[in-house]
N, CA, C and O atoms as a GROMACS GRO file, in nm:
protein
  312
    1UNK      N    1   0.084  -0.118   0.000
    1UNK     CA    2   0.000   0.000   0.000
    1UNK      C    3   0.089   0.124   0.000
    1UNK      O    4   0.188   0.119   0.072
    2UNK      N    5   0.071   0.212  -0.057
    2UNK     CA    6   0.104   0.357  -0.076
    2UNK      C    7   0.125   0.448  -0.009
    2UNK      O    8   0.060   0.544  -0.051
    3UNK      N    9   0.211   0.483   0.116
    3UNK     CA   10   0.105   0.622   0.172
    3UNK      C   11   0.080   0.746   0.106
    3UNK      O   12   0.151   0.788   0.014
    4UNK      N   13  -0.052   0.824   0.167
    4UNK     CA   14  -0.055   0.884   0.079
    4UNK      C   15   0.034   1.022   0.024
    4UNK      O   16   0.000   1.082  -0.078
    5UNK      N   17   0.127   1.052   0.091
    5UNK     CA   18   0.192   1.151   0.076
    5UNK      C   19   0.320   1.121  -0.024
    5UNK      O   20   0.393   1.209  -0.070
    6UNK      N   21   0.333   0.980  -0.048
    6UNK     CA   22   0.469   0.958  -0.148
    6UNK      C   23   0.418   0.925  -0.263
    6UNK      O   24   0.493   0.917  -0.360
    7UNK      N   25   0.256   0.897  -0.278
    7UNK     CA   26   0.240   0.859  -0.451
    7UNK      C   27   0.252   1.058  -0.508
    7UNK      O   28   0.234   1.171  -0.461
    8UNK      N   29   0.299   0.981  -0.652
    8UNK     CA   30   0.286   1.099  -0.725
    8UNK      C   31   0.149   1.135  -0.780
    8UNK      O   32   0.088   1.055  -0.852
    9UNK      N   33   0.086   1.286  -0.739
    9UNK     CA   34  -0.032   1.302  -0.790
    9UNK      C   35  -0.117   1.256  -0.929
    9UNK      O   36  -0.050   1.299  -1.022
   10UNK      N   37  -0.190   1.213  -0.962
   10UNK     CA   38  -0.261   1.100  -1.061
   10UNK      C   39  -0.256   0.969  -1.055
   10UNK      O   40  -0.304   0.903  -1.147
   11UNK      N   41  -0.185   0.899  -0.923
   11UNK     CA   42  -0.115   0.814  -0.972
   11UNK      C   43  -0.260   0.714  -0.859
   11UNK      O   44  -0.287   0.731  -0.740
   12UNK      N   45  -0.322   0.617  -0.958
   12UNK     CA   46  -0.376   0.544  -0.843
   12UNK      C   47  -0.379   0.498  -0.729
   12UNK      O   48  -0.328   0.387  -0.741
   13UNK      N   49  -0.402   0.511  -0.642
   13UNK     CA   50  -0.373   0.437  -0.512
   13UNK      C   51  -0.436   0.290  -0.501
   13UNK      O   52  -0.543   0.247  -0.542
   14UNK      N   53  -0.311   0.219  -0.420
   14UNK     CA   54  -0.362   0.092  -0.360
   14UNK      C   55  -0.399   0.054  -0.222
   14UNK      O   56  -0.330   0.045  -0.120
   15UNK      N   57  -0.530   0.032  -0.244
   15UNK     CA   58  -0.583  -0.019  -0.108
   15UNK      C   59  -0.582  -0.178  -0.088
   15UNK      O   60  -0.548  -0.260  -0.174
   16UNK      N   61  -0.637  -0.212   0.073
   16UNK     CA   62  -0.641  -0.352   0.122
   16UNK      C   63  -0.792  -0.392   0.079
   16UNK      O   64  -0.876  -0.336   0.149
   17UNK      N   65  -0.827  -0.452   0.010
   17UNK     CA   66  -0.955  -0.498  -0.060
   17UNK      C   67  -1.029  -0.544   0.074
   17UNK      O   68  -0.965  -0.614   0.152
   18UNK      N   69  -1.160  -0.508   0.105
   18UNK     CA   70  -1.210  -0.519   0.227
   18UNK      C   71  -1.256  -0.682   0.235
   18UNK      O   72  -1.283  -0.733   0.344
   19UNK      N   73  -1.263  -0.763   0.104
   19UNK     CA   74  -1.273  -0.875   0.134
   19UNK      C   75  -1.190  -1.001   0.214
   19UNK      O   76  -1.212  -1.056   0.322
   20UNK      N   77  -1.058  -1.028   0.086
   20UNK     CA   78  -0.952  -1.063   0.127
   20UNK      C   79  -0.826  -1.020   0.172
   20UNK      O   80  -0.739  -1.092   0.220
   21UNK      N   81  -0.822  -0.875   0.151
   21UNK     CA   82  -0.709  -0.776   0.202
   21UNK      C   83  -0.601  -0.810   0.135
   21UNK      O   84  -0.491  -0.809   0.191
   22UNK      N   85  -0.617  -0.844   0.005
   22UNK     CA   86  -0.471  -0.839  -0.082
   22UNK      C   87  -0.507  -0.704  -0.169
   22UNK      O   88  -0.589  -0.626  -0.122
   23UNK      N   89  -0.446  -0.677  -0.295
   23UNK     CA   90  -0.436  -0.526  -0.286
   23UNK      C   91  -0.511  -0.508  -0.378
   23UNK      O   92  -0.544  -0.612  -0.436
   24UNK      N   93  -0.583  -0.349  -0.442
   24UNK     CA   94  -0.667  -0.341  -0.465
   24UNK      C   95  -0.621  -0.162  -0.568
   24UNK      O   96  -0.566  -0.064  -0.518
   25UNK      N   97  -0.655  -0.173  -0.680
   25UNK     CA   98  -0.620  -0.050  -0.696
   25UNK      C   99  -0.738   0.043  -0.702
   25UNK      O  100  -0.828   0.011  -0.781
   26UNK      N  101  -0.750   0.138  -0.642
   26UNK     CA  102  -0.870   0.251  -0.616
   26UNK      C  103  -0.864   0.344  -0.739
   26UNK      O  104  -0.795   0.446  -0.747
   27UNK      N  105  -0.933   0.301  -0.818
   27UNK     CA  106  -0.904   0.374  -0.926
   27UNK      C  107  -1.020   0.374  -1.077
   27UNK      O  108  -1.056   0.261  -1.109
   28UNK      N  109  -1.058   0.454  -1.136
   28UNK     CA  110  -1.180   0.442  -1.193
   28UNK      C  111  -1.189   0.308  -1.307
   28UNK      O  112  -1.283   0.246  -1.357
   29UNK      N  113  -1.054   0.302  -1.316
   29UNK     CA  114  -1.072   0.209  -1.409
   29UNK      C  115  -1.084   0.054  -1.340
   29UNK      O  116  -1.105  -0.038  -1.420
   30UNK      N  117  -1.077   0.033  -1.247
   30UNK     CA  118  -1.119  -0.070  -1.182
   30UNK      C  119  -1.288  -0.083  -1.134
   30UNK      O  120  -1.338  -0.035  -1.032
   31UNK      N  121  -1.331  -0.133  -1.201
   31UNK     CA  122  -1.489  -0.165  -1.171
   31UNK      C  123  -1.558  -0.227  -1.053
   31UNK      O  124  -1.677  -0.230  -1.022
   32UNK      N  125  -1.428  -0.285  -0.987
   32UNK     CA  126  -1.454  -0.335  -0.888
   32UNK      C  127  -1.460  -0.275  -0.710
   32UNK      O  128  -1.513  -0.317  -0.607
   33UNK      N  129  -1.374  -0.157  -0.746
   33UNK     CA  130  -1.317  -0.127  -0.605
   33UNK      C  131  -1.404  -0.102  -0.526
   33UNK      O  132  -1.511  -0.080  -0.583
   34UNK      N  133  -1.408  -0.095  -0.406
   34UNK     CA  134  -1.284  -0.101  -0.398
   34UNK      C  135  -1.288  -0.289  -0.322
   34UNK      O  136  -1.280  -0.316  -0.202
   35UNK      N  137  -1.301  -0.369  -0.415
   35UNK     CA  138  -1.274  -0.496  -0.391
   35UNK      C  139  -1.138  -0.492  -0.504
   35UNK      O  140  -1.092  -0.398  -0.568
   36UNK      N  141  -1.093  -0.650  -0.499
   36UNK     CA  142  -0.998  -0.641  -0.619
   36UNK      C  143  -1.027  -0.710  -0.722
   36UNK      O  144  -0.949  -0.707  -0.817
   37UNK      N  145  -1.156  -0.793  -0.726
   37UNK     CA  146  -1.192  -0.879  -0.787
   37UNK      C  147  -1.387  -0.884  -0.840
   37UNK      O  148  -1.473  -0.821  -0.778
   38UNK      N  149  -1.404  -0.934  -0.907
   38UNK     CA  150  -1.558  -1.026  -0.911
   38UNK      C  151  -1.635  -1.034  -0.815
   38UNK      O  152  -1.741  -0.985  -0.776
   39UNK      N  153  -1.498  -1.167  -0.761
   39UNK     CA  154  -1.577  -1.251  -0.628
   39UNK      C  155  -1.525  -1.182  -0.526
   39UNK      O  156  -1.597  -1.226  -0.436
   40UNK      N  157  -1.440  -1.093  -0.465
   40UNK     CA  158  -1.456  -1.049  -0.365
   40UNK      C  159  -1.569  -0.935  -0.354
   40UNK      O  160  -1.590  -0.893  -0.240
   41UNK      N  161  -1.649  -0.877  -0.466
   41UNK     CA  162  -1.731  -0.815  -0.471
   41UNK      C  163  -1.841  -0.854  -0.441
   41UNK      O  164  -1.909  -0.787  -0.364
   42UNK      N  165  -1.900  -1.005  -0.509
   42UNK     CA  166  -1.966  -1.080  -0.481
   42UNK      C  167  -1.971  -1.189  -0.319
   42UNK      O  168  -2.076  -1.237  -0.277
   43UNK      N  169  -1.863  -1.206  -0.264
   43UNK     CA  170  -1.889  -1.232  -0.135
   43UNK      C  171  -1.931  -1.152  -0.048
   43UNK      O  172  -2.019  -1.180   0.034
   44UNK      N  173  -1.858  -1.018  -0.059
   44UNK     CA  174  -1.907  -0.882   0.034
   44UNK      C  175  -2.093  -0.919  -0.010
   44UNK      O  176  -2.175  -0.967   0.068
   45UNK      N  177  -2.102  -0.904  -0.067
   45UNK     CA  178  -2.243  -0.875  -0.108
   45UNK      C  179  -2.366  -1.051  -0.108
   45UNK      O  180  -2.489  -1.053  -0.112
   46UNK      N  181  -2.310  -1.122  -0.106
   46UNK     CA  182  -2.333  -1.236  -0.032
   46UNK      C  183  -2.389  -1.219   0.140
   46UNK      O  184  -2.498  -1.245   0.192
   47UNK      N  185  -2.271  -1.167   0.192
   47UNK     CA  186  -2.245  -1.191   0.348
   47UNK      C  187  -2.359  -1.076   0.337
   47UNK      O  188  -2.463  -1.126   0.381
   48UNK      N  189  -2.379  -0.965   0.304
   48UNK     CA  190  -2.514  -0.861   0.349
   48UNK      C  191  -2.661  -0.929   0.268
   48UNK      O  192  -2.768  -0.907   0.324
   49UNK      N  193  -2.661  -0.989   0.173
   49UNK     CA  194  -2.779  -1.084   0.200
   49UNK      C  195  -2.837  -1.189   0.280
   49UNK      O  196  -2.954  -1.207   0.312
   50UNK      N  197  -2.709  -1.268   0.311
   50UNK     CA  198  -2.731  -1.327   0.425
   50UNK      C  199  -2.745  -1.276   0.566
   50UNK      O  200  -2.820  -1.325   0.651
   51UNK      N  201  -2.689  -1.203   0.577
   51UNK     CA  202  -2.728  -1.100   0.669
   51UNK      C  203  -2.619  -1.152   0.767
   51UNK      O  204  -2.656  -1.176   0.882
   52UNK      N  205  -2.480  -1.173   0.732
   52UNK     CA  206  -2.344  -1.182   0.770
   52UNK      C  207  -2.306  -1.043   0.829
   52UNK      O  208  -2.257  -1.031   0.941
   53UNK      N  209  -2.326  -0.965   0.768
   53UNK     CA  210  -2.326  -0.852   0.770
   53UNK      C  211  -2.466  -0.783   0.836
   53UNK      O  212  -2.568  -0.821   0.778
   54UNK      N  213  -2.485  -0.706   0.925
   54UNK     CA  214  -2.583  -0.568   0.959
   54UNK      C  215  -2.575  -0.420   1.041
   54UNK      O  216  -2.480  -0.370   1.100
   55UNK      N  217  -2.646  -0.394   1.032
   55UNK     CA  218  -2.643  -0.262   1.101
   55UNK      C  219  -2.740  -0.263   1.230
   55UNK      O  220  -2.862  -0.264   1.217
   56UNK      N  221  -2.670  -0.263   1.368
   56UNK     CA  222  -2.772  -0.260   1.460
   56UNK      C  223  -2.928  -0.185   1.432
   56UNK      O  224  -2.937  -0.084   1.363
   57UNK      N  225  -2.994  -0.220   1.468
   57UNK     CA  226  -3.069  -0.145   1.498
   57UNK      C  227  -3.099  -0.038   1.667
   57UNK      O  228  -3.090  -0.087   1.779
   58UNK      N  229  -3.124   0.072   1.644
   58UNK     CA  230  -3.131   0.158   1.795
   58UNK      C  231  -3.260   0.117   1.825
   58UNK      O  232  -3.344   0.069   1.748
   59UNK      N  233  -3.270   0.148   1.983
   59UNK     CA  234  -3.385   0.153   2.015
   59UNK      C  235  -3.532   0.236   2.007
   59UNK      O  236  -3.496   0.347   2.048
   60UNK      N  237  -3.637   0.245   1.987
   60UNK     CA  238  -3.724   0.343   1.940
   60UNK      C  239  -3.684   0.420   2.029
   60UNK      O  240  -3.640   0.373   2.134
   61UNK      N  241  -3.691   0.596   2.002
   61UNK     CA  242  -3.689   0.681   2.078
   61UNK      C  243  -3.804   0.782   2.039
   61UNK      O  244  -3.807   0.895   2.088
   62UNK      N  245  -3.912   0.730   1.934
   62UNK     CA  246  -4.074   0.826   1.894
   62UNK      C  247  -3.998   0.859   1.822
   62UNK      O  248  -4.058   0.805   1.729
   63UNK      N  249  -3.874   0.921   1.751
   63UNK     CA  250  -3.885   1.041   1.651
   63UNK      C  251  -3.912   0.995   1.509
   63UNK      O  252  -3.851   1.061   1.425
   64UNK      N  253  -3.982   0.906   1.467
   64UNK     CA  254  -4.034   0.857   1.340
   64UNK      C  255  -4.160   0.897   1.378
   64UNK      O  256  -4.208   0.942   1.275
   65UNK      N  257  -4.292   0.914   1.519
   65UNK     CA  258  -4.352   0.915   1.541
   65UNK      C  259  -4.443   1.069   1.479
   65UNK      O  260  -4.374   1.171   1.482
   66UNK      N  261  -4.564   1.083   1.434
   66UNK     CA  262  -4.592   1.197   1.428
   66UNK      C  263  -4.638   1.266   1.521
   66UNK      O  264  -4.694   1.215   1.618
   67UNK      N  265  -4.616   1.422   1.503
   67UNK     CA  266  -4.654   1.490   1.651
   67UNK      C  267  -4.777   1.534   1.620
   67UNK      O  268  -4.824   1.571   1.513
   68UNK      N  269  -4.839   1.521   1.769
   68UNK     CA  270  -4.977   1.518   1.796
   68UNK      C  271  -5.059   1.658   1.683
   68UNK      O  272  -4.991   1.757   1.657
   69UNK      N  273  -5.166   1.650   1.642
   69UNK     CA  274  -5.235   1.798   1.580
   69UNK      C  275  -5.130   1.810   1.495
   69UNK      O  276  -5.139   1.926   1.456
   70UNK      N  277  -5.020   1.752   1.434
   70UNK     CA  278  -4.987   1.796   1.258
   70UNK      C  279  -5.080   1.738   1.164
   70UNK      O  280  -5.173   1.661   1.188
   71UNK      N  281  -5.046   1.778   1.070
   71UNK     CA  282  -5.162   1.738   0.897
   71UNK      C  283  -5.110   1.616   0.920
   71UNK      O  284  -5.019   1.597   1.001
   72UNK      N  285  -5.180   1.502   0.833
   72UNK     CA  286  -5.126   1.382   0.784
   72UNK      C  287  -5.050   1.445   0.662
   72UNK      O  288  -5.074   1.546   0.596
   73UNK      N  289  -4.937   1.335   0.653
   73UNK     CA  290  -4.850   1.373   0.545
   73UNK      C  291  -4.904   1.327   0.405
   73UNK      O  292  -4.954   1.215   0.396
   74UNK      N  293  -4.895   1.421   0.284
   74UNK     CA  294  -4.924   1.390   0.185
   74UNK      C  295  -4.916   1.282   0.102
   74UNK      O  296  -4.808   1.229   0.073
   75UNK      N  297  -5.049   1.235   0.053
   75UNK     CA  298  -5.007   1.132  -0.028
   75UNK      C  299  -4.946   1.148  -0.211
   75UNK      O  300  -4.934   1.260  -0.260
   76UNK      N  301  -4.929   1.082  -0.253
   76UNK     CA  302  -4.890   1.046  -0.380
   76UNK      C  303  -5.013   1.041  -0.461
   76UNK      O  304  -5.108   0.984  -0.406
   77UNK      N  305  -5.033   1.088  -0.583
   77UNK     CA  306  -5.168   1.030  -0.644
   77UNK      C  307  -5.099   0.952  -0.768
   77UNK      O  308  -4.993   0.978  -0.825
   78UNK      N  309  -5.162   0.882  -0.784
   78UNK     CA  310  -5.161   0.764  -0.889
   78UNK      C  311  -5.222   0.768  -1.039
   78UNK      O  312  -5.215   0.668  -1.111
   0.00000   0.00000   0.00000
């Protein structure tokens, strides 16, 4: 990996591919990044269907809740 203060400006940087952590170039022409591959794109994205991967959820605290005497919120017409 690169740091970033010694690549020369334009010059792609290489990252640790969040799948397998071999290297990864960050860079537009890589379709993948920032995986280094297909299948490390496709496992990342595996493990969050399976739900390998999530995001806690918080506990309710009402603020999705509406406050008392507002309008109902607008609908959509069809």
């Amino acid at each position: 990996m690169n740091p970033p203060d010694t690549a020369p400006p334009g010059t792609p940087r290489t990252v640790p591919c969040p799948a397998c952590g071999g290297p990864s170039r960050y860079a537009p022409d890589n379709p993948f990044r920032p995986f280094c591959s297909a299948r490390c794109r496709q496992h990342d994205l595996g493990a969050w269907a399976s739900e390998s991967f999530r995001v806690d959820a918080r506990d309710d605290d009402g603020a999705d809740q509406p406050v008392a005497n507002s309008p109902p919120a607008p609908r959509f017409q069809q």
